[in-house]
Wavefront OBJ file of the C-alpha trace (Angstrom):
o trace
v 90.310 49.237 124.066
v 88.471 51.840 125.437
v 90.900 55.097 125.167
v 90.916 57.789 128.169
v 92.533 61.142 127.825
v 94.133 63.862 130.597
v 91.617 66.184 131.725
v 93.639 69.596 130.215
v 92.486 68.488 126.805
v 88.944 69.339 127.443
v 90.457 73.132 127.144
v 91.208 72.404 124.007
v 89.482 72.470 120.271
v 89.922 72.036 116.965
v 91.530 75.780 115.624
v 89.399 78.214 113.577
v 92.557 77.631 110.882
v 91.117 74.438 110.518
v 87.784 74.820 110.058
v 88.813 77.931 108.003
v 90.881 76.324 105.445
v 88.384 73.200 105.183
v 85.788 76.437 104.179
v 88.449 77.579 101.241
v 89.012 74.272 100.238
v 85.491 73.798 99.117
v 85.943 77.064 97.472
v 88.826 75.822 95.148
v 87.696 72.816 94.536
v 84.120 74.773 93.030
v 86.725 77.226 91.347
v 85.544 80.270 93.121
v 87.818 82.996 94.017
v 89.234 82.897 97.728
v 90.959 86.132 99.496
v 92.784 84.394 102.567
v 93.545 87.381 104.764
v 93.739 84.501 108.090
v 97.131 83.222 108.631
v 99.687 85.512 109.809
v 102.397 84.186 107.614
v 104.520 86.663 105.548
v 104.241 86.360 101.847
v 107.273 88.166 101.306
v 110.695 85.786 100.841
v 113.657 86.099 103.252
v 115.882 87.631 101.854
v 118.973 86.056 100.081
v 122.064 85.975 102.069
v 120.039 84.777 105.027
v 118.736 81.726 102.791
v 122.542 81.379 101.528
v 123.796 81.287 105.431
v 121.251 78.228 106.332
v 121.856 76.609 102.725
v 125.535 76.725 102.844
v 125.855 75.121 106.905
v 123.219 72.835 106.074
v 125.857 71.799 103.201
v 128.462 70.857 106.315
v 127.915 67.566 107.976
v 129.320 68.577 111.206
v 126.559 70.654 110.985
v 123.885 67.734 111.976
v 125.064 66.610 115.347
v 123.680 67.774 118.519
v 124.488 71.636 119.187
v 123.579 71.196 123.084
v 123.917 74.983 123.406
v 123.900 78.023 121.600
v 127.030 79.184 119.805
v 129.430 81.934 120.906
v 128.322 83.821 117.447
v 124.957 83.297 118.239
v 125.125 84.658 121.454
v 127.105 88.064 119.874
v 124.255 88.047 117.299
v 121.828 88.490 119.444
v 123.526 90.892 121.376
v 124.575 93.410 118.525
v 120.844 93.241 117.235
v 119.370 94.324 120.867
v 122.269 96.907 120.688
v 121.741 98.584 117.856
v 118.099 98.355 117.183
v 116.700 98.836 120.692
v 119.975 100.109 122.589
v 119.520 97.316 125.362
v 122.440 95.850 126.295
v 122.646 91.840 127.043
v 124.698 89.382 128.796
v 125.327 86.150 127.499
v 123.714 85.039 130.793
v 120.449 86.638 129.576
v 119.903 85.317 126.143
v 118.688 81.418 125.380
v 116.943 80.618 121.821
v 113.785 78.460 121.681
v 112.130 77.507 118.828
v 109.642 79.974 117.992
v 107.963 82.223 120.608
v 105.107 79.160 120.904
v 107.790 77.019 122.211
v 108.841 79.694 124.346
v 105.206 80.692 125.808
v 104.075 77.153 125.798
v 107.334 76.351 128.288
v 108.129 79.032 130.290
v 106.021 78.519 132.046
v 107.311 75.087 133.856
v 110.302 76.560 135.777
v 107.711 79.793 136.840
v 104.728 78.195 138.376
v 103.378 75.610 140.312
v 100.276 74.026 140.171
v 97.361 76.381 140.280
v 99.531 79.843 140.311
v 97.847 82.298 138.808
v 98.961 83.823 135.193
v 96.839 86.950 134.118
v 96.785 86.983 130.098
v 94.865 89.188 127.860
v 91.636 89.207 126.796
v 91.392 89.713 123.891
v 94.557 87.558 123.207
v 96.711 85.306 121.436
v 95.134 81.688 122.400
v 98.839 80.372 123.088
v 98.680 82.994 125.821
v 96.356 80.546 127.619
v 97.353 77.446 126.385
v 101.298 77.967 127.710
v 100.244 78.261 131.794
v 97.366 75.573 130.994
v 99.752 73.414 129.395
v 102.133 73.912 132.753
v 99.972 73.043 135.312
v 98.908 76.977 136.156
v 95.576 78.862 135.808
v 95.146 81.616 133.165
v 93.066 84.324 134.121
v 92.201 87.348 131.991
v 92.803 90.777 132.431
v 90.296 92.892 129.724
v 91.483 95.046 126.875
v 88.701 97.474 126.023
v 88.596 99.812 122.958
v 87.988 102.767 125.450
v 91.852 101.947 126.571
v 92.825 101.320 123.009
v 92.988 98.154 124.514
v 95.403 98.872 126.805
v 95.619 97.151 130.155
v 93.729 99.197 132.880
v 95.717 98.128 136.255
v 93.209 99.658 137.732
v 90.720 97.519 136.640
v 92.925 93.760 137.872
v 91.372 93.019 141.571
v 94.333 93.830 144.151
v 93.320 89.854 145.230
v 94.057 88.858 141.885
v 97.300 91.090 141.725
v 98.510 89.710 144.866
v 97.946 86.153 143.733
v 99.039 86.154 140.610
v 102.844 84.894 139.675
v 103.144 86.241 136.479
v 101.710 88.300 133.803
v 101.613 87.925 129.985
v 101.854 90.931 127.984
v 102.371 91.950 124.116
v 102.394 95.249 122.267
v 102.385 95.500 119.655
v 99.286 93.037 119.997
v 97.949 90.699 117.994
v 95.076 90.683 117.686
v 93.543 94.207 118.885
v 96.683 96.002 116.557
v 97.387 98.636 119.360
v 100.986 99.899 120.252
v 101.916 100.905 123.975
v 104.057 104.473 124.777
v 106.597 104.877 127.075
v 104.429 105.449 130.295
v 102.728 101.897 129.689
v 106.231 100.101 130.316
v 106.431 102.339 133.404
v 103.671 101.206 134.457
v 103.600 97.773 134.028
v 107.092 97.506 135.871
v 105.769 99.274 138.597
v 102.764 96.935 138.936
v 105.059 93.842 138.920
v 107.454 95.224 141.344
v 104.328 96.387 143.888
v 103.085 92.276 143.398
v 106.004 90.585 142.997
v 104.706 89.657 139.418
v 107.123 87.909 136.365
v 106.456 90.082 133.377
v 106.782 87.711 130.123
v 106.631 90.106 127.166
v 105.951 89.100 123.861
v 107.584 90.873 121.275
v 107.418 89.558 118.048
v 106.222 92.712 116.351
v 108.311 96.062 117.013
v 109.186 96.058 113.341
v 105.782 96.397 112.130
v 104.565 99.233 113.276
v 103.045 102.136 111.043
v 102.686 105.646 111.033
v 106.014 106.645 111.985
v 105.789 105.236 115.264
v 108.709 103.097 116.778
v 108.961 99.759 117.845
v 110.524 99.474 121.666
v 111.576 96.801 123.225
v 110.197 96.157 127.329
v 113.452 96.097 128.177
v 114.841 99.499 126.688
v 113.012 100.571 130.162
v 114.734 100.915 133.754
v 113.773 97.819 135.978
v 112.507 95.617 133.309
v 115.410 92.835 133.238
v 114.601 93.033 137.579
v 110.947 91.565 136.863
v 111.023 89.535 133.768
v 111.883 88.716 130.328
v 111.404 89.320 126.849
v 110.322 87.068 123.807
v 111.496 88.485 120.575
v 111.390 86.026 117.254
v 112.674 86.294 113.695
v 109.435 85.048 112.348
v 107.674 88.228 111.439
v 110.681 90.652 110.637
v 112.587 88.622 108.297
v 110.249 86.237 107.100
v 111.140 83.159 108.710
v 108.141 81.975 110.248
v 108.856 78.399 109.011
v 112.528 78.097 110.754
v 111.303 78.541 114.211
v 113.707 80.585 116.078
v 112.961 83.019 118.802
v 115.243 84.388 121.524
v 114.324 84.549 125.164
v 115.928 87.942 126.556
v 116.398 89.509 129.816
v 116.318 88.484 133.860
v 119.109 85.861 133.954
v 117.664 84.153 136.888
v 114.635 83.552 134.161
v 116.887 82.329 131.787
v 119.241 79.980 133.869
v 116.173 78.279 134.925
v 114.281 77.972 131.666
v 117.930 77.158 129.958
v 117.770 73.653 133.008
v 114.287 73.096 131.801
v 114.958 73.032 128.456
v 118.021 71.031 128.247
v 115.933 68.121 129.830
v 113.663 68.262 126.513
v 115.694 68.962 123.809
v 119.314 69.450 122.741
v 119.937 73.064 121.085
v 118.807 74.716 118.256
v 119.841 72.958 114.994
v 123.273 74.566 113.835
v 122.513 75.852 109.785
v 119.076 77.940 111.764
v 121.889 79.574 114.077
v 123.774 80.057 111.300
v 120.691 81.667 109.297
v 120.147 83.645 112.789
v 123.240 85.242 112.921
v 122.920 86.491 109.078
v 119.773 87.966 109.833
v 120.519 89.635 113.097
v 124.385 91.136 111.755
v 123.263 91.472 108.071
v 121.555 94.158 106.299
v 118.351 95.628 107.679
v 116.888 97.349 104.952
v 114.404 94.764 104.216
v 113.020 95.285 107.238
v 112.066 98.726 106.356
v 111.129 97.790 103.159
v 108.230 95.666 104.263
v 106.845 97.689 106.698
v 106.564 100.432 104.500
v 104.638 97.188 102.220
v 102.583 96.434 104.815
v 101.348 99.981 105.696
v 99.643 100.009 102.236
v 98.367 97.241 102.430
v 97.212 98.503 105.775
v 95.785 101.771 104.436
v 94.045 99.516 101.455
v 92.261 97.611 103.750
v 91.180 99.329 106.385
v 90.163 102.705 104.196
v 88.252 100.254 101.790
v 86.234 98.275 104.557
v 85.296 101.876 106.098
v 84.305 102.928 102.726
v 81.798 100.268 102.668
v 80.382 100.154 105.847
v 82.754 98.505 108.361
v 83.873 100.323 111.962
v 87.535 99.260 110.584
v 90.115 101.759 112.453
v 93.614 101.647 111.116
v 95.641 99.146 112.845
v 98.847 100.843 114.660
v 101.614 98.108 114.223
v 101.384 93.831 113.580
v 100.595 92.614 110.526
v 97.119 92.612 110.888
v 93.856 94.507 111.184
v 90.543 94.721 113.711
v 87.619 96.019 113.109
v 84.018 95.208 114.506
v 81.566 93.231 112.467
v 78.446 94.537 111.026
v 75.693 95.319 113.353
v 73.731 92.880 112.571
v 75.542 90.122 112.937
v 75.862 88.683 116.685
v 77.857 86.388 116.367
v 82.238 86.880 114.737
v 82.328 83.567 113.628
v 78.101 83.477 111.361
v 79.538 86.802 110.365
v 82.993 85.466 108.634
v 81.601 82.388 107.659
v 79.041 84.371 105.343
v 81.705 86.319 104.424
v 83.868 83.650 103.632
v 80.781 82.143 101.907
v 79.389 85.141 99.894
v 82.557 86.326 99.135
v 85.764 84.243 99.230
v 87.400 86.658 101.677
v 88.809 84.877 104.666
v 88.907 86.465 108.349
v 89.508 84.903 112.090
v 86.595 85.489 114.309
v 87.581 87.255 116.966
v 85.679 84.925 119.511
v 88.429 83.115 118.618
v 90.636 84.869 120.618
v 88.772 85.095 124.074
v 84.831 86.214 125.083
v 85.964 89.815 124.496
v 86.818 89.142 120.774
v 83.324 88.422 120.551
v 81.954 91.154 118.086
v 85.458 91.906 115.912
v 87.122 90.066 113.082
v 91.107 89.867 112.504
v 92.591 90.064 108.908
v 96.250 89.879 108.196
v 97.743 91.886 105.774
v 99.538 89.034 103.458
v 97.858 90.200 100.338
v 99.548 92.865 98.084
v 97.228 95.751 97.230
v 96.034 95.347 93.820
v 94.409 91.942 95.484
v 93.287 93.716 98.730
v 91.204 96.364 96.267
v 89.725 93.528 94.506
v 88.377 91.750 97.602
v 87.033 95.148 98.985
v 85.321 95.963 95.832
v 84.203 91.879 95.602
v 82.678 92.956 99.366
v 80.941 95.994 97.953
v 79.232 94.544 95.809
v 77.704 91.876 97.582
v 76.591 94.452 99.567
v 77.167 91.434 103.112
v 77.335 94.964 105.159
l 1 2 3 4 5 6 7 8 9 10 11 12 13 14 15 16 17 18 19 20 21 22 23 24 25 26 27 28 29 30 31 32 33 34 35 36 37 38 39 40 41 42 43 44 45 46 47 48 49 50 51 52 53 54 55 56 57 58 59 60 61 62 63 64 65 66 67 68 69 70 71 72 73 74 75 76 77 78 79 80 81 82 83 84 85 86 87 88 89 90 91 92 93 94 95 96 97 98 99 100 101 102 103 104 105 106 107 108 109 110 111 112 113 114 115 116 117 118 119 120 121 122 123 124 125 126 127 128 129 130 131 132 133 134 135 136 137 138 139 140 141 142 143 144 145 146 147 148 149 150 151 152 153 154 155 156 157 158 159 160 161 162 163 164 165 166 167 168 169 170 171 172 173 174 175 176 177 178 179 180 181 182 183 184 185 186 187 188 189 190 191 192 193 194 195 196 197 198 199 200 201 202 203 204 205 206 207 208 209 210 211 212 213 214 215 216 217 218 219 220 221 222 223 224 225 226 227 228 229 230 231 232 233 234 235 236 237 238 239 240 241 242 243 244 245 246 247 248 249 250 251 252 253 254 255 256 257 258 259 260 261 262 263 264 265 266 267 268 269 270 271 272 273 274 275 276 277 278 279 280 281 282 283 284 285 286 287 288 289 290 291 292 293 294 295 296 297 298 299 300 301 302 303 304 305 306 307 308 309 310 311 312 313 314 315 316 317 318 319 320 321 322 323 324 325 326 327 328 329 330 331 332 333 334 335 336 337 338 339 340 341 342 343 344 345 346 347 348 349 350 351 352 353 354 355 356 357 358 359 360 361 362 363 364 365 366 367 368 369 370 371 372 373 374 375 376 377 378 379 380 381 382 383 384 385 386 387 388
């Protein structure tokens, strides 16, 4: 049988993860040293009495049947968190939970758009910031983040045609990749620009507790008119370590959420009880973890990025996520023959920044899930190979 396949998957191919971790592979199986600085995936551990909340509910059989909806804890959760750490206040009528902010971006996007509205996303970007309108029958098209901006979006720069036209807009500071935060008059902006085109904002906002230098992690809605044009994604993942449980909360215009909340329920049937349960630890519990690894993760910042400019790399220090961005040697062309030598030469393990749109072209993305003394060794083990 001859198989045929839907035309959207031609957008599609295999991830730099893969062919990244078929590259280390090799590595082990020769016994050479490997530095995987590629996968944003915390190597710290949640922390106990949030792993205690999902063990002991997972312990409850009642526990396994369909939850259809999120719980009346969950819901106060979610609203306490927003309350204290961002001072928004919520309505039950604006919070839903998805599983992850993938799920969320992949989704939204169904109740927002018909076929061939136009979603601007950012280039540089996160590919699921494509992939979600693809994946829902829109068209993506990029606005540009240039290091000029410190790759923040120019409004200027977004044809008034394509501002007109467009239905929505995908936005995320701090952002992954380019490691740039946004002040106070960037959310002013931006609501301004989707109240002038009558554009959804869908702000991703998975990394307001990473953020270095003393800086402070907002939320898009802590700003007047912001629930009036759109909504925000905020996840667990990244600030308590949870990137394997999935969980995410979608935040803010209710209209937004009543409709996604109808989509959804035609897909799937709640969020598994023992994760709500682990939600609601995390949210209400104790935060100083939270603190505790950022401070973690700004050394490891300050490792990385002061070693690679000590040996040649134009490596500025990233201002929140837990990554950094720097540009690749100059005489490499091409992001992806530059971290495959790399990789090769060395055993250190970056993501090409092609890899996340035409203007990554020229940068490489390493996340800070190394602890320091192993950082230093991999900058020293890139010194002297002398690849720069």
């Amino acid at each position: 049988m001859k198989m045929t396949f839907s035309e959207k998957m031609k957008n599609f191919t295999t991830s730099a993860f893969n062919v990244l971790n078929e590259k280390k592979l090799e590595r082990q199986q020769k016994g050479l040293p490997v530095y995987n600085f590629s996968i944003g995936t915390p190597d710290f551990k949640p922390e106990p009495h949030i792993m205690q909340a999902l063990s002991q509910a997972a312990l409850d059989a009642e526990n396994y049947k369909y939850a259809i909806v999120d719980r009346e804890e969950t819901f106060s959760a979610v609203q306490h968190w927003y309350r204290s750490r961002y001072g928004v206040s919520l309505e039950k009528r604006e919070i839903m939970s998805v599983y992850g902010s993938q799920e969320g971006i992949s989704r939204i996007f169904l109740p927002l758009c018909n076929p061939g509205d136009i979603v601007l996303i950012p280039n540089p970007g996160y590919p699921i910031f494509s992939i979600g309108p693809a994946l829902c029958g829109a068209t993506p098209v990029c606005y540009n983040l240039y290091k000029k901006n410190r790759f923040l979006i120019d409004f200027d720069d977004i044809p008034e045609e394509t501002a007109r036209k467009a239905r929505a807009i995908v936005v995320s500071y701090p952002a992954n990749p380019v490691c740039t935060t946004a002040d106070d008059d960037f959310y002013k902006r931006l609501i301004a620009f989707a109240e002038k085109y009558n554009v959804i904002v869908i702000h991703d906002n998975a990394y307001s507790d990473i953020i270095f230098d003393g800086r402070i992690g907002k939320s898009f809605l802590s700003f007047p008119g912001a629930k009036e044009v759109g909504v925000e994604i905020n996840s667990l993942s990244k600030s308590y370590n949870l990137t394997g449980v999935r969980v995410s909360f979608v935040v803010g215009n209710p209209d937004i959420v009543r409709q996604f909340k109808i989509l959804r329920s035609q897909v799937d049937y709640g969020m598994f009880l023992p994760v709500q349960k682990l939600a609601v630890a995390a949210l209400t519990g104790p935060q100083e973890s939270v603190g505790r690894n950022r401070a973690e993760y700004q050394k490891r910042r300050d490792a990385l990025c002061k070693g690679l400019r000590s040996v040649g790399m134009d490596m500025e220090d990233s201002e929140g996520t837990m990554f950094a961005w720097g540009k690749i040697p100059a005489k490499y062309e091409s992001s992806e023959k530059f971290t495959l030598d790399l990789l090769e030469k060395t055993g250190v393990i970056g993501v090409p920044g092609s890899f996340f749109g035409s203007l990554g072209e020229g940068y490489i993305r390493f996340a800070l899930v190394l602890p320091v003394p192993v950082i230093e060794e991999a900058v020293d083990l890139i010194r002297k190979t002398r690849i720069f």
